[in-house]
N, C-alpha and C positions, 0 to 999 in steps of 0.2 A: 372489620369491614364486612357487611352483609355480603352471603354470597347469590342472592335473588336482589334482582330488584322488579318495583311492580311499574307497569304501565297498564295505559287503558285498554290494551287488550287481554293482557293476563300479565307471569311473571315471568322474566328475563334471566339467564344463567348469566350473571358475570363473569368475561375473562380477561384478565391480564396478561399483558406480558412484557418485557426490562426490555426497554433499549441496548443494544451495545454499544461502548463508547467508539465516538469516531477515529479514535487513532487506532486501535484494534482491532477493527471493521476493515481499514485503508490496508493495514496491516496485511490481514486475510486474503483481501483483493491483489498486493501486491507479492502476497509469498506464492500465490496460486500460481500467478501468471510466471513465475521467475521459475518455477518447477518442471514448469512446461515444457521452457525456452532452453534449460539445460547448459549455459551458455558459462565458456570458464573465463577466468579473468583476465586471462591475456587477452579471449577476443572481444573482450570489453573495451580493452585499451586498445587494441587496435583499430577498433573502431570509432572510437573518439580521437585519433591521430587521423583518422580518415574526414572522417566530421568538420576538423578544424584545420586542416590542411597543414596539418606539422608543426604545429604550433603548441611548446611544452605548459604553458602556459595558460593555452584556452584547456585544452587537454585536462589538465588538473584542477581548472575549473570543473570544467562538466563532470570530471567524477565524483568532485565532492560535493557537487550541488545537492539539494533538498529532493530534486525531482528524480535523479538517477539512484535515490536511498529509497525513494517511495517506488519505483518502476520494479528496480531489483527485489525489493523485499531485505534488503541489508545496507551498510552503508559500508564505505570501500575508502579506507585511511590511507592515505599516501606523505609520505615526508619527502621532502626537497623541495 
């Protein structure tokens, strides 16, 4: 690949440059902010018992949701 190209006014330095893919971008975005927040995982869960009003069930939804793995920067495995 040429690294000039010509126009009508003279010639042009071409520059490239790579996309990063979008799940490693979201990634970046969501380890940044989870660094910040500093936040341990009991008051995770407690605040999802807060959220759902005591309820073990919505509880363990919302942590294993898709949205709470992309906020955190991790995703949070629970059995029961």
């Amino acid at each position: 690949m040429a690294k000039r190209t010509t126009r009508k006014g003279g010639t042009v330095t071409r520059q490239g440059r790579r996309v990063m893919p979008a799940m490693r971008r979201t990634a970046q975005r969501a380890r940044a902010v989870a660094e910040k927040a500093h936040l341990t995982v009991g008051e995770i869960i407690a605040a999802a018992f807060d959220t759902s009003g005591g309820e073990l069930g919505e509880v363990m939804a919302q942590l294993r949701s898709p949205q709470m793995s992309r906020a955190l920067g991790r995703r949070i495995i629970l059995e029961g």
